[in-house]
N, CA, C and O atoms as a Tinker XYZ file with bonds, in Angstrom:
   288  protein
     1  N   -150.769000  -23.005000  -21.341000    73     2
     2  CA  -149.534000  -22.303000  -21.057000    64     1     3
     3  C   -149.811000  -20.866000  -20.617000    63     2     4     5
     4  O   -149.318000  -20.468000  -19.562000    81     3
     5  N   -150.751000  -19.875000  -21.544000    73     3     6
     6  CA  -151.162000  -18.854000  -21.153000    64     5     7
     7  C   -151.744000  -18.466000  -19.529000    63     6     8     9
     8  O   -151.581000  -17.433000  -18.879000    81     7
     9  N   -152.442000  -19.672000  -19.196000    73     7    10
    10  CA  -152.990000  -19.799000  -17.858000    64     9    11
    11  C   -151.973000  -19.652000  -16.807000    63    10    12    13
    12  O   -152.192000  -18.896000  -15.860000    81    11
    13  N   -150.870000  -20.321000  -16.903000    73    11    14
    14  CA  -149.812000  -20.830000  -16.272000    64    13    15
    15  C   -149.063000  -19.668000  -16.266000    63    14    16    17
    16  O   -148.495000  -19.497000  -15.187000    81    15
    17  N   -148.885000  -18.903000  -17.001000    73    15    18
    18  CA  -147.679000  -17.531000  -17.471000    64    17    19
    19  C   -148.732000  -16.201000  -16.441000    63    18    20    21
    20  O   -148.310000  -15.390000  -15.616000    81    19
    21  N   -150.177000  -16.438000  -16.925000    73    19    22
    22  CA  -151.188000  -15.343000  -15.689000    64    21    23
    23  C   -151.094000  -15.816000  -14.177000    63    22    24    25
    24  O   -151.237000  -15.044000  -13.229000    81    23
    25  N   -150.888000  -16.908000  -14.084000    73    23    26
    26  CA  -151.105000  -17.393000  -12.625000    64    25    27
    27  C   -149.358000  -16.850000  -11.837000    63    26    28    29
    28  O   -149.124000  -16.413000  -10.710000    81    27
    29  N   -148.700000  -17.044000  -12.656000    73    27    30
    30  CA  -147.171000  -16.829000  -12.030000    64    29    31
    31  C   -147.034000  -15.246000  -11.907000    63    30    32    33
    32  O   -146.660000  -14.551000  -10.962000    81    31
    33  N   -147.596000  -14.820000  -13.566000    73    31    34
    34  CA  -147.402000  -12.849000  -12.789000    64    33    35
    35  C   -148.353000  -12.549000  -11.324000    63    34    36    37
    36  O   -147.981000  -11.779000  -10.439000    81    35
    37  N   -149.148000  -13.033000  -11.306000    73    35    38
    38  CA  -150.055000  -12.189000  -10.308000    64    37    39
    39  C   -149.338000  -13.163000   -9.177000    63    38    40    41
    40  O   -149.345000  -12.502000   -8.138000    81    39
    41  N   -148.793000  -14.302000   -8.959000    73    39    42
    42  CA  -148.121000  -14.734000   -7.840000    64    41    43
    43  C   -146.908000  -13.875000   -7.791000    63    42    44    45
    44  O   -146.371000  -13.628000   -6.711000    81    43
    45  N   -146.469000  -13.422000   -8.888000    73    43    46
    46  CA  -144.964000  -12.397000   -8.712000    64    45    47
    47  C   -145.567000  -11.254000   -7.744000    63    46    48    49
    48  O   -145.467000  -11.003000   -6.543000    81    47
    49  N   -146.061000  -10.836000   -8.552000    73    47    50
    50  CA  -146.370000   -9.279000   -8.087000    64    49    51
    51  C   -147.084000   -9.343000   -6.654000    63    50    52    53
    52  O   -146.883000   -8.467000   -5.813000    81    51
    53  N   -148.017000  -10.546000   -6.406000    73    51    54
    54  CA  -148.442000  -10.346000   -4.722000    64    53    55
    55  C   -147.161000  -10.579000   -3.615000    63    54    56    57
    56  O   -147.097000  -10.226000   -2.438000    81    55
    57  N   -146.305000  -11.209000   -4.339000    73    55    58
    58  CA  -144.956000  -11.026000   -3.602000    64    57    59
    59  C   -144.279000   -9.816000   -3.861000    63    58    60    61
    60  O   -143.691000   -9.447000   -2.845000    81    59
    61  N   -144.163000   -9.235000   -4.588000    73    59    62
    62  CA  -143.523000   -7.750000   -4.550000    64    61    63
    63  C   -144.369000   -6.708000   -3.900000    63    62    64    65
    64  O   -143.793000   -5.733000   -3.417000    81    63
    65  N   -145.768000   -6.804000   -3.825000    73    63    66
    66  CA  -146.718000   -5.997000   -3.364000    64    65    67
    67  C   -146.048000   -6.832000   -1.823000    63    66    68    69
    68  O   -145.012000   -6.422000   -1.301000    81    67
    69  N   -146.587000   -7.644000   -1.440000    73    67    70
    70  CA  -145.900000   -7.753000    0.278000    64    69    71
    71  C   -144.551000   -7.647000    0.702000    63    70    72    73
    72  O   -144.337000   -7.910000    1.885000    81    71
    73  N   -143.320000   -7.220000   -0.225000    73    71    74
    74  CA  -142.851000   -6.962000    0.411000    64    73    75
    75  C   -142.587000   -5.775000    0.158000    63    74    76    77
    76  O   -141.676000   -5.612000    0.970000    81    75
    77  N   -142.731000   -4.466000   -0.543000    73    75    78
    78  CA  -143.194000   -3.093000   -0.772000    64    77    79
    79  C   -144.201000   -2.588000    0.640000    63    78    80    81
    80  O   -143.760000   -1.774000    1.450000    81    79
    81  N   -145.111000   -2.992000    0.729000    73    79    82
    82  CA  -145.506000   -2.395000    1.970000    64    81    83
    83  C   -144.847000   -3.063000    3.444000    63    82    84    85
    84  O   -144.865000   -2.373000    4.463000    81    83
    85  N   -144.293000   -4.404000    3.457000    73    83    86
    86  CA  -143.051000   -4.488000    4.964000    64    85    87
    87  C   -142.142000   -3.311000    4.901000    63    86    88    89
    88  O   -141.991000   -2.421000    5.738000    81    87
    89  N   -141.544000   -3.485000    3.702000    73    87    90
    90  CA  -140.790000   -2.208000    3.482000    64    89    91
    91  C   -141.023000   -0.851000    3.552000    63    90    92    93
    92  O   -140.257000    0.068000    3.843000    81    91
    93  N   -142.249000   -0.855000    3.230000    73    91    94
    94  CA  -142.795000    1.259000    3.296000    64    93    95
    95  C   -142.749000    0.767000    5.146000    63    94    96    97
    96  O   -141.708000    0.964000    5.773000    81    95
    97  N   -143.595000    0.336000    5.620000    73    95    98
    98  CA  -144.165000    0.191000    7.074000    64    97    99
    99  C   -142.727000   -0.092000    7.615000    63    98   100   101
   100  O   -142.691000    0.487000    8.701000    81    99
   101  N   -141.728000   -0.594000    7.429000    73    99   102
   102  CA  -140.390000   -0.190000    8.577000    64   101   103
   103  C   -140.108000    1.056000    8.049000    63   102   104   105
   104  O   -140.385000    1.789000    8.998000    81   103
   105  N   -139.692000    1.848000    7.045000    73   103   106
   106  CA  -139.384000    3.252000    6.295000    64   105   107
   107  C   -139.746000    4.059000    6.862000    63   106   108   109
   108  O   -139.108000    4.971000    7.387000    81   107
   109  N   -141.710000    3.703000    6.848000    73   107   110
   110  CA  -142.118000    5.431000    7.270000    64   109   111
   111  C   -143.296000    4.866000    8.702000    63   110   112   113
   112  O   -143.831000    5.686000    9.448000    81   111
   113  N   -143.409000    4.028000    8.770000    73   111   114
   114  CA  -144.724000    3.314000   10.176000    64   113   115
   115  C   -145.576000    2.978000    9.120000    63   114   116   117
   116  O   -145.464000    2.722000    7.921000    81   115
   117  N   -146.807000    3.096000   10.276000    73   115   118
   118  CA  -147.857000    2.165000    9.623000    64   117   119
   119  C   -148.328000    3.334000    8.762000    63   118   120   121
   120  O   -147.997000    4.513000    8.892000    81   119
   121  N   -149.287000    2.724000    7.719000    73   119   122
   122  CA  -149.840000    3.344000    6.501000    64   121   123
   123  C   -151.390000    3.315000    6.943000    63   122   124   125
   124  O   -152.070000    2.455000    7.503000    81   123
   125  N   -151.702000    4.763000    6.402000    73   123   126
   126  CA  -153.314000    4.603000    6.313000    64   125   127
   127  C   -153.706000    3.540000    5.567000    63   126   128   129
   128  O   -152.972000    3.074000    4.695000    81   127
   129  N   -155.293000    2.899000    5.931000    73   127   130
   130  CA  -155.882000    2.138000    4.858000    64   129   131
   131  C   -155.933000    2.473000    3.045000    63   130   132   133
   132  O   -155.613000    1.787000    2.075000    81   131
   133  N   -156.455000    3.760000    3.178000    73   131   134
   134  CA  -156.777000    4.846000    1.929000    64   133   135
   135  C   -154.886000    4.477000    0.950000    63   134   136   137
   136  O   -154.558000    4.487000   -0.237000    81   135
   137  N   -154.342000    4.281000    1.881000    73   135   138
   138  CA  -152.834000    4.321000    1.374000    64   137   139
   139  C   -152.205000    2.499000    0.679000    63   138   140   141
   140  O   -151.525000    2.065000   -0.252000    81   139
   141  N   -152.911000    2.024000    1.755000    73   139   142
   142  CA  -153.005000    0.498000    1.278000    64   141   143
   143  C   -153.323000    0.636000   -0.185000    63   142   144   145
   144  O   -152.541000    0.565000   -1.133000    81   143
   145  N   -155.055000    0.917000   -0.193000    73   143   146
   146  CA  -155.082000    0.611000   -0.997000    64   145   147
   147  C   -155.210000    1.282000   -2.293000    63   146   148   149
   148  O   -155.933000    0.914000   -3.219000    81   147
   149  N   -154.600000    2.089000   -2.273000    73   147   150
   150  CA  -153.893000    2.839000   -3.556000    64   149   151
   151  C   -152.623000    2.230000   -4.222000    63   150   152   153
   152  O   -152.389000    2.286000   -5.429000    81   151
   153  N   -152.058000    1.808000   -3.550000    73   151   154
   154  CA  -150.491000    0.541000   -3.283000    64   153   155
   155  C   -150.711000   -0.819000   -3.737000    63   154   156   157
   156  O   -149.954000   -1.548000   -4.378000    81   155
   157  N   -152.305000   -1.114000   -3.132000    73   155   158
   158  CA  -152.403000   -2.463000   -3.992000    64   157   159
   159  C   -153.138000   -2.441000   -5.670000    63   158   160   161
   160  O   -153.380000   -3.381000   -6.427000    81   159
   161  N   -153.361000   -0.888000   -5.843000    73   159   162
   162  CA  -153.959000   -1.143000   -7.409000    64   161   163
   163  C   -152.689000   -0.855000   -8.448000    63   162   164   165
   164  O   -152.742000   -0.658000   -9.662000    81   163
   165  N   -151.427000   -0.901000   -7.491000    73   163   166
   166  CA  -150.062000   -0.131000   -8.677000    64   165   167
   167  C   -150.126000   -1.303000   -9.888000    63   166   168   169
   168  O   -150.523000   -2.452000   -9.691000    81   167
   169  N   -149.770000   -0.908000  -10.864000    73   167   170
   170  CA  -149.007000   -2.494000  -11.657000    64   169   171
   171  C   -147.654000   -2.587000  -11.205000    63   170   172   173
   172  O   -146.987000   -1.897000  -10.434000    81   171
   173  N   -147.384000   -3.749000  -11.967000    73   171   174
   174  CA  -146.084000   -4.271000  -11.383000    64   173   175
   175  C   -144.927000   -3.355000  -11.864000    63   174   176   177
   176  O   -143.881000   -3.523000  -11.238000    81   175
   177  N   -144.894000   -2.225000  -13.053000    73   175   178
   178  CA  -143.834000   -1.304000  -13.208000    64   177   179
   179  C   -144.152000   -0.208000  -12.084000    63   178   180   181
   180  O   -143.184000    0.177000  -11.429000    81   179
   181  N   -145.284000    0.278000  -11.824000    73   179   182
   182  CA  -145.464000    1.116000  -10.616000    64   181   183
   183  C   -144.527000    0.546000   -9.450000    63   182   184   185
   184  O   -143.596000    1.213000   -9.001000    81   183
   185  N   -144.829000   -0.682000   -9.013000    73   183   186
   186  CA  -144.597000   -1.393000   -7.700000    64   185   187
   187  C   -142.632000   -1.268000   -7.993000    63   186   188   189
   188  O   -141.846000   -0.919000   -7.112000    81   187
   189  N   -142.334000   -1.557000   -9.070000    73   187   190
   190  CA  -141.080000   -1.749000   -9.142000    64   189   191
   191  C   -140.438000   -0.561000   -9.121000    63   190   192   193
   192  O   -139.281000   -0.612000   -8.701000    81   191
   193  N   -140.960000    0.764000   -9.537000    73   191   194
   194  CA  -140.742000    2.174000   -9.244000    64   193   195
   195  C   -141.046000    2.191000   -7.959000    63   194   196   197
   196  O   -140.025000    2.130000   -7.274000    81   195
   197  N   -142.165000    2.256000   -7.254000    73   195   198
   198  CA  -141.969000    2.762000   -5.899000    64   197   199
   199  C   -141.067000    1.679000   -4.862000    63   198   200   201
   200  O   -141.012000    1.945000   -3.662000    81   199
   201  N   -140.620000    0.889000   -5.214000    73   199   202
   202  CA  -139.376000   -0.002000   -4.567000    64   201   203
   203  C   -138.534000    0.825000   -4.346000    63   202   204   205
   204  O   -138.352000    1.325000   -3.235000    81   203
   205  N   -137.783000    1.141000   -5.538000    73   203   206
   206  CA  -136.855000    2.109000   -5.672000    64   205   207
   207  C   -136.811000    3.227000   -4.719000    63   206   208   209
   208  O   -135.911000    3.434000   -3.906000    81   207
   209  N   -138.182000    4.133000   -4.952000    73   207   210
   210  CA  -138.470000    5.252000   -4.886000    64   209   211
   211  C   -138.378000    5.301000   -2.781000    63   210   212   213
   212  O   -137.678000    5.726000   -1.862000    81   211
   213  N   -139.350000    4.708000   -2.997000    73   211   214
   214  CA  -139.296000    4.551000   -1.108000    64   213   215
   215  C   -137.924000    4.668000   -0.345000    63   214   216   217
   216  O   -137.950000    5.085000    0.813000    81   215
   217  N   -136.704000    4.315000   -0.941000    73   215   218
   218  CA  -135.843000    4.234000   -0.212000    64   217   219
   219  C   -135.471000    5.538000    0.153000    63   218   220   221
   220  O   -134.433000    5.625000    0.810000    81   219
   221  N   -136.250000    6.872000   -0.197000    73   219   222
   222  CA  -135.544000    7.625000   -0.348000    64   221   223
   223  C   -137.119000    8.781000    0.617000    63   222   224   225
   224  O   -137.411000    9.975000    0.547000    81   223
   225  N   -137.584000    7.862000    1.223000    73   223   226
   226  CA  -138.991000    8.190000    1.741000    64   225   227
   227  C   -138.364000    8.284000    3.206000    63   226   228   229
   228  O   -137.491000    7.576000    3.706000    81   227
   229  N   -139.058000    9.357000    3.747000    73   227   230
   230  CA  -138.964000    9.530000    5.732000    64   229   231
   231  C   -140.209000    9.721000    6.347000    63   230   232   233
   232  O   -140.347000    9.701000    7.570000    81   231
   233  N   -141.399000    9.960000    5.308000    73   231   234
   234  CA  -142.418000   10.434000    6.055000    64   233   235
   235  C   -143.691000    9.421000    4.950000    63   234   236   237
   236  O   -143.605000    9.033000    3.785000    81   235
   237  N   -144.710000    9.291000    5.914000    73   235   238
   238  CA  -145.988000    9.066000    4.728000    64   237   239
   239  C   -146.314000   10.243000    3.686000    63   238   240   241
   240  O   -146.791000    9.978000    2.583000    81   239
   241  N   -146.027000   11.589000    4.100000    73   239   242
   242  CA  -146.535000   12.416000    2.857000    64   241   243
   243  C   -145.400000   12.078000    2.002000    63   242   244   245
   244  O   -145.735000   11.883000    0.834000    81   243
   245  N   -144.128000   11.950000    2.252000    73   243   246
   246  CA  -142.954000   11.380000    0.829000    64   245   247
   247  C   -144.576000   10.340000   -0.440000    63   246   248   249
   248  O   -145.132000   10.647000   -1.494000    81   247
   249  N   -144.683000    9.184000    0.488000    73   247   250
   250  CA  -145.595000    8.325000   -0.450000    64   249   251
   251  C   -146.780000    9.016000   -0.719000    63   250   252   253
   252  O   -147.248000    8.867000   -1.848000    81   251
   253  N   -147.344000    9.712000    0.041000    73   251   254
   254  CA  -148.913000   10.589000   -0.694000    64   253   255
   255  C   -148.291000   11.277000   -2.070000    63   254   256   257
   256  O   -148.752000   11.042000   -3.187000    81   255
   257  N   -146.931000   12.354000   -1.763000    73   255   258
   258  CA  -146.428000   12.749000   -3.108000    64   257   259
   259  C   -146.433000   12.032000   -4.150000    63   258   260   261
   260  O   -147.076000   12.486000   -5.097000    81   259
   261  N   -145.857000   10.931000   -4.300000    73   259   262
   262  CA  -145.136000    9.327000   -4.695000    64   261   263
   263  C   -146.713000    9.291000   -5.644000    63   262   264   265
   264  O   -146.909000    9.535000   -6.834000    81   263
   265  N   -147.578000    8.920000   -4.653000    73   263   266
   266  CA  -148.786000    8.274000   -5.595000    64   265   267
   267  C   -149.593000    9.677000   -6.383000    63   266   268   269
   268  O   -149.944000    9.435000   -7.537000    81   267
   269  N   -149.815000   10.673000   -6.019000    73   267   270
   270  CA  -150.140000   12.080000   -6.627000    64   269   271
   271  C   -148.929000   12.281000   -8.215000    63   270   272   273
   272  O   -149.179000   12.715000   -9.339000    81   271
   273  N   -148.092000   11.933000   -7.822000    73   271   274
   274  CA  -147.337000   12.127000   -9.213000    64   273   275
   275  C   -147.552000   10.865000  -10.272000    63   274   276   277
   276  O   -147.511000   11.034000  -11.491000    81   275
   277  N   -147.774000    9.650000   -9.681000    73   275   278
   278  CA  -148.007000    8.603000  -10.389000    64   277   279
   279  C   -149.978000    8.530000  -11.289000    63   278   280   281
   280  O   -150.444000    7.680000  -12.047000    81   279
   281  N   -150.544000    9.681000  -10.779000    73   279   282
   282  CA  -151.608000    9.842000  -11.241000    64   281   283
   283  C   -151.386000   10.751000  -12.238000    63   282   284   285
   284  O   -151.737000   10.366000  -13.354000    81   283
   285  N   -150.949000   11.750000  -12.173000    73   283   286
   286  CA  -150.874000   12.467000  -13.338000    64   285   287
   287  C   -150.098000   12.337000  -14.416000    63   286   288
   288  O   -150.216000   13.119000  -15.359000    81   287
């Protein structure tokens, strides 16, 4: 069962991770690599914060801010 409950989060979240970056990439264009993949190490409460958060994004430095505050 445990197997089954790990296999479904990480199938959740690679679906919220793809559609978080369709979404940043119509928002703000394309994303640096360096930006990828800072985006793909979020957890899934990160990912579900910057959902939110993006909507409110016009530029890639909005998300450089975004992930600089999520580090500290």
């Amino acid at each position: 069962m445990q197997i089954v409950t790990s296999w479904m989060e990480e199938g959740i979240q690679q679906g919220e991770l793809k559609i978080i970056q369709r979404l940043l990439t119509r928002r703000i264009g394309a994303i640096a690599p360096e930006l990828q993949e800072q985006v793909r190490g979020l957890s899934s409460t990160q990912l579900e914060d910057l959902a939110e958060a993006l909507l409110d994004f016009s530029t890639e430095a909005d998300l450089v801010a975004w992930l600089q505050q999520q580090q500290s």
